[in-house]
C-alpha positions in Angstrom: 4.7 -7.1 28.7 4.0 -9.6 25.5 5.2 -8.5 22.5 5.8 -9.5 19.0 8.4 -8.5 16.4 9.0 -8.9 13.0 12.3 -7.9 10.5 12.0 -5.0 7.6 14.5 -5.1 5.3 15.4 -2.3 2.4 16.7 -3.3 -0.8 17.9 -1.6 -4.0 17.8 -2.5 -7.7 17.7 -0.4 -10.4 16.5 -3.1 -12.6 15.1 -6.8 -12.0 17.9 -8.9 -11.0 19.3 -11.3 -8.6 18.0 -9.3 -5.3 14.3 -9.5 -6.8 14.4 -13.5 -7.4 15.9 -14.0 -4.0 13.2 -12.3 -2.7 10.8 -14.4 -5.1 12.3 -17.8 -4.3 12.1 -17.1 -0.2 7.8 -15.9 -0.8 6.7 -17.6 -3.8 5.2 -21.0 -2.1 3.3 -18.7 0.1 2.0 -16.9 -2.6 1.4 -19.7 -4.7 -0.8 -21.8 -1.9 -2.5 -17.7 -1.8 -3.5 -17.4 -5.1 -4.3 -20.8 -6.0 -6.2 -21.2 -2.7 -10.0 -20.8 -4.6 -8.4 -23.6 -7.5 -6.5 -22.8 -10.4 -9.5 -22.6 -12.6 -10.8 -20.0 -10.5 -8.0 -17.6 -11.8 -7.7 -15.9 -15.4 -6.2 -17.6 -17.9 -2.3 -16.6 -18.9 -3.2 -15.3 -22.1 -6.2 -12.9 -20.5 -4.1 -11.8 -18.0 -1.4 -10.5 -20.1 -3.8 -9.3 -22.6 -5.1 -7.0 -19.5 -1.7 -6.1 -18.5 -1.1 -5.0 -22.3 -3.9 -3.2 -22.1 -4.0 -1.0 -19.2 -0.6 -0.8 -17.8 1.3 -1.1 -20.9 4.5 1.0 -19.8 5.1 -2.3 -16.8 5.2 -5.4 -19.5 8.4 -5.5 -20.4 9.3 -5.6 -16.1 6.7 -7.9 -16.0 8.5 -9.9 -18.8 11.7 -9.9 -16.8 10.1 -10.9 -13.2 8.1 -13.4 -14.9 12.0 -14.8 -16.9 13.4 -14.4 -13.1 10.4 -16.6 -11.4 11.3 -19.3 -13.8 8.8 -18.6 -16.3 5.8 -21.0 -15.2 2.4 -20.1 -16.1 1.1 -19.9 -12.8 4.0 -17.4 -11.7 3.1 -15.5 -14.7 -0.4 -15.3 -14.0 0.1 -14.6 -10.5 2.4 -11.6 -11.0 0.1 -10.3 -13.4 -2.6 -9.6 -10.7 -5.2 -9.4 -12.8 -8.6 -10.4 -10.6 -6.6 -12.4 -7.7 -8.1 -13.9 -4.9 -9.7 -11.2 -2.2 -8.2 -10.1 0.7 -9.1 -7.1 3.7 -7.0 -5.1 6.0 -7.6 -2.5 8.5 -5.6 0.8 8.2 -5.9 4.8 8.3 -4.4 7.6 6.4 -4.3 11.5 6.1 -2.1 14.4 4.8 -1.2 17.4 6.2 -0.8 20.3 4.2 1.7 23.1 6.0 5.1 24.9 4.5 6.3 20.9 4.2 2.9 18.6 3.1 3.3 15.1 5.0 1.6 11.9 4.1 1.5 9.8 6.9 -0.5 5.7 7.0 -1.0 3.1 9.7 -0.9 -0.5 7.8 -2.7 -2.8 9.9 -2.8 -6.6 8.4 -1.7 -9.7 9.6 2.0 -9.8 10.8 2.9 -13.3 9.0 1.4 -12.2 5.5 3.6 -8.8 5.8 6.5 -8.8 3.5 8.2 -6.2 5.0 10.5 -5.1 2.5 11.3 -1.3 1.4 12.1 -1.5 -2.1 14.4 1.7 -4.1 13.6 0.9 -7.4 14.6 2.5 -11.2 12.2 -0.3 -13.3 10.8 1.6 -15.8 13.5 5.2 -15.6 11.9 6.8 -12.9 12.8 6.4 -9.7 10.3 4.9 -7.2 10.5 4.1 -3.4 8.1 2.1 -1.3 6.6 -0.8 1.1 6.5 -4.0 -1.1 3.4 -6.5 -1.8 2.5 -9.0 -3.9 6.2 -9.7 -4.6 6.4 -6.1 -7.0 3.7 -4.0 -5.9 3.7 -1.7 -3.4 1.0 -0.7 0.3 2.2 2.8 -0.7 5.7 4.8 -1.7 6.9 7.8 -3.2 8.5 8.7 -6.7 11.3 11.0 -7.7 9.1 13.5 -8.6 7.6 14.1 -5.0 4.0 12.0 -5.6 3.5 9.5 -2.7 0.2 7.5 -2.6 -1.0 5.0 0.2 -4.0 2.7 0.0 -6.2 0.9 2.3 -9.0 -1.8 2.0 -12.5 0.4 0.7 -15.0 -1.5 3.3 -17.3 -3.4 0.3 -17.2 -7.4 0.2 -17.4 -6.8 -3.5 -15.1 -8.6 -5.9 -14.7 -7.9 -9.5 -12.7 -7.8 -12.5 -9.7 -5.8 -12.4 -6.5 -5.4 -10.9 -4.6 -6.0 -7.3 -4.4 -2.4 -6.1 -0.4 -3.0 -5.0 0.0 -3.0 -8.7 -1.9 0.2 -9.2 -0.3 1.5 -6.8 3.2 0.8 -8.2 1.9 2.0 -11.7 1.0 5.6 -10.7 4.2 5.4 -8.8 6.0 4.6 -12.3 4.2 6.6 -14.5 2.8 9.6 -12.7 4.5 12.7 -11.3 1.3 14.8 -10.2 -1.7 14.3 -8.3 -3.7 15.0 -11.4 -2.1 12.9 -13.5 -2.3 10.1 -11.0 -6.2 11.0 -11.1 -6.0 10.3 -15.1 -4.8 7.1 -14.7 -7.0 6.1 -12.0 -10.0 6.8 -14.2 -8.9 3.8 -16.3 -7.6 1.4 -14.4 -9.8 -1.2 -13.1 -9.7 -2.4 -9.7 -10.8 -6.0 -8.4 -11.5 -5.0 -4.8 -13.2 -1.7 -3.4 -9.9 0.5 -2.2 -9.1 3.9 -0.6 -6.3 5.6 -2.4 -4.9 9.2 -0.7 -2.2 10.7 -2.8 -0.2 14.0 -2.3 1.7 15.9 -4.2 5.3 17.7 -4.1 3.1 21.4 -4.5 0.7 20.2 -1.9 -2.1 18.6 -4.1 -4.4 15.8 -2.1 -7.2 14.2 -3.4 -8.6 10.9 -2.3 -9.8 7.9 -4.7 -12.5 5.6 -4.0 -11.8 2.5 -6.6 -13.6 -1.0 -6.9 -16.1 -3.2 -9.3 -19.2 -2.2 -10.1 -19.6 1.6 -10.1 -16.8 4.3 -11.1 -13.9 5.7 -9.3 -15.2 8.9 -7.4 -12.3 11.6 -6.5 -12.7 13.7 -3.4 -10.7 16.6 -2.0 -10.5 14.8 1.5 -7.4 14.6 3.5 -8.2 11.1 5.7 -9.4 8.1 4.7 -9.9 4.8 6.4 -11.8 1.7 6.0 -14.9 2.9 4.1 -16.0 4.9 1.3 -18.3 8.4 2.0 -21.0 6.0 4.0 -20.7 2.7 5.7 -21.6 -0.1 3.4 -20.4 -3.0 5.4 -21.8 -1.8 8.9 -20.5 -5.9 11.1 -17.0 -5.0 9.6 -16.7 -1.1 10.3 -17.7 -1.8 13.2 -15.1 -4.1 13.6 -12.2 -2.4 13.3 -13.9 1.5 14.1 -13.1 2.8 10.8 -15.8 5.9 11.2 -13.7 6.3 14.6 -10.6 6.2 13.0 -11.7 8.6 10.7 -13.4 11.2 12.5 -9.9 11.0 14.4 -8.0 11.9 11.4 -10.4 14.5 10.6 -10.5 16.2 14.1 -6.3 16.4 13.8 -6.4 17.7 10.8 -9.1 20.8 11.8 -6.6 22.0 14.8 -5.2 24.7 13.5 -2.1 24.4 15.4 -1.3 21.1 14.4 2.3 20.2 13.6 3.6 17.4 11.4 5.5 15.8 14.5 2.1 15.8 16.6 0.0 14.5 13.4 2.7 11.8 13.1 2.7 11.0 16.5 -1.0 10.6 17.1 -0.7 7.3 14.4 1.5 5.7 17.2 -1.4 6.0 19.3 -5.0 4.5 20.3 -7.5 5.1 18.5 -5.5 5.1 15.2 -2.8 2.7 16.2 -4.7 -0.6 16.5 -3.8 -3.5 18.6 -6.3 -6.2 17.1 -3.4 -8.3 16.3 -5.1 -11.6 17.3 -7.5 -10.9 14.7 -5.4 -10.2 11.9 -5.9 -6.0 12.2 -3.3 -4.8 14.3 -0.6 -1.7 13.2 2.3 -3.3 11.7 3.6 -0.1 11.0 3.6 3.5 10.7 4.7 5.4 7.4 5.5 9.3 6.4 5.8 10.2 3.2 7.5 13.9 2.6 7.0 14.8 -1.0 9.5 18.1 -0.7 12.1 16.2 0.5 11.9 12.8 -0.7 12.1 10.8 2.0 10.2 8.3 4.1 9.8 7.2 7.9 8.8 4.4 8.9 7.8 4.3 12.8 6.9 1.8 15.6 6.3 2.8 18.9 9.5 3.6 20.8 11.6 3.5 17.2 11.7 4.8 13.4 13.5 4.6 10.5 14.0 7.3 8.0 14.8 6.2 4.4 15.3 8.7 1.3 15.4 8.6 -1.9 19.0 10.7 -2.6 20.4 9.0 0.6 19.4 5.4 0.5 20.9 2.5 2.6 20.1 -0.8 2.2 19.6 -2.1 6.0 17.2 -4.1 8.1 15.0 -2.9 11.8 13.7 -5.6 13.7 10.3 -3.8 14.7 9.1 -4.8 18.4 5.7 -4.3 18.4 4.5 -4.3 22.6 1.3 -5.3 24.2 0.5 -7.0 20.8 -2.5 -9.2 22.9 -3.8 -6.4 25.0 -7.2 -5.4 24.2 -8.1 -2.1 22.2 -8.5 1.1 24.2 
């Protein structure tokens, strides 16, 4: 049976320091050749990119400050870790919560396995306490807070670019700065977004709501439970049709309306075809599954055959190699 396998690590630091610019000096000439791919002129300016920062997601300068003073201060570093209108980028992915006596929060990330940084991050940046799957060097695919919000995202199915943010960094803003699902909602109201993006977020009382962000119109907010690769309607049909994001979708959906579903059958059904994905050869395929327990603050990360449970009051610093099987089989 082919296989391929790939190492997560998970790393504290309360504030910016030596374990961050490890981290940056190991990724950073993969995500310079990224970001500079288009040309350097096609990226803001350093002065417009920290003008947005300053602007929108004032409560992160002074970390940005201190990552930027880690990565050596060059511009392009700076501009880069800014993530103000980077270069565009999809992924697959599926998400849904269920609500019961304990809500859950539970994503399949499917991307291409090279570009995955793999790195759980327990962070204290900005005095709250903030756990989460890493990206873009300090933003995050989805994590959960001290105060019980967790959020996930995945790619909003529009080829649309525009100005605005990376949504790892919103993520890791509401994350920082948020504690409820309708505060979270506040802040995504403002924020804008450089790429059409799914955001589901769930609360420690059991709150849900699903975001719809992007250029060119304004973020919508629905009280959906599941979310994959499009947003209400299919916009890009070649690419939905891709990676069966209505599928996926109407998967979520049909768990979700059993009335005898249980948290461990909901999580096990994202190890599984039609939601796990095995499109590995073309850059879609699960890399891993995540639940997020608000109540208890505490995250699994899963793979099938293994998992790994992380937590916010208990946290180890460790490392899984994740053996992902079949990874060139063809999709159910």
């Amino acid at each position: 049976m082919q296989s391929i396998q790939f190492t997560f690590r998970a790393l504290q630091e309360d504030r910016p320091g030596g374990t961050w610019q490890g981290v940056f000096e190991e990724m950073w000439p993969t995500y310079r050749e990224w970001f500079l791919r288009d040309g350097e002129a096609a990226r803001s300016s350093y002065a417009h990119s920290a003008r947005m920062l300053r602007e929108h997601m004032p409560e992160l300068v002074p970390t940005w400050e201190r990552l930027v003073e880690l990565a050596g201060g060059g511009d392009v570093a700076a501009r880069m870790l800014s993530m103000w209108r980077p270069p565009s980028y999809l992924s697959g992915c599926s998400q849904g919560v269920l609500v019961d006596d304990e809500p859950v929060l539970v994503r399949n990330y499917d991307y291409p396995a090279d570009r995955l940084e793999g790195i759980v991050y327990l962070t204290e940046w900005t005095g709250r306490r903030v756990l989460g799957m890493s990206d873009c060097l300090w933003g995050l695919l989805d994590g959960i807070n001290e105060d019980g919000l967790a959020i996930s995202l995945t790619f909003g199915g529009r080829p649309d670019v525009g100005d605005g943010f990376a949504i790892p960094i919103v993520v890791r803003y509401v994350l920082e700065t948020c504690a409820t699902v309708a505060e979270a909602r506040a802040a995504l109201e403002r924020i804008p977004v450089h790429a059409p993006q799914n955001l589901t977020l769930l609360d420690r009382a059991g709150d849900f709501l699903t975001a719809y962000v992007g250029p060119g119109r304004p973020p919508s907010f629905h009280a959906v439970a599941a979310t994959t690769n499009h947003q209400g309607r299919v916009e890009w049909p070649e690419y939905a049709a891709a990676i069966r994001s209505v599928e996926r979708e109407q998967c979520v959906l049909e768990l979700l309306a059993d009335p005898e579903m249980s948290r461990e059958r909901f999580m096990a059904a994202f190890l599984e075809p039609p939601l796990r994905s095995t499109q590995y050869a073309a850059g879609f395929g699960t890399l891993y599954t995540a639940a997020y327990h608000p109540a208890a603050g505490r995250a699994e990360l899963s793979w099938p055959g293994s998992s790994w449970e992380l937590s916010l009051d208990a946290f180890e610093e460790g490392s899984r190699i994740a053996r992902i099987p079949s990874a060139n089989a063809p999709q159910d």
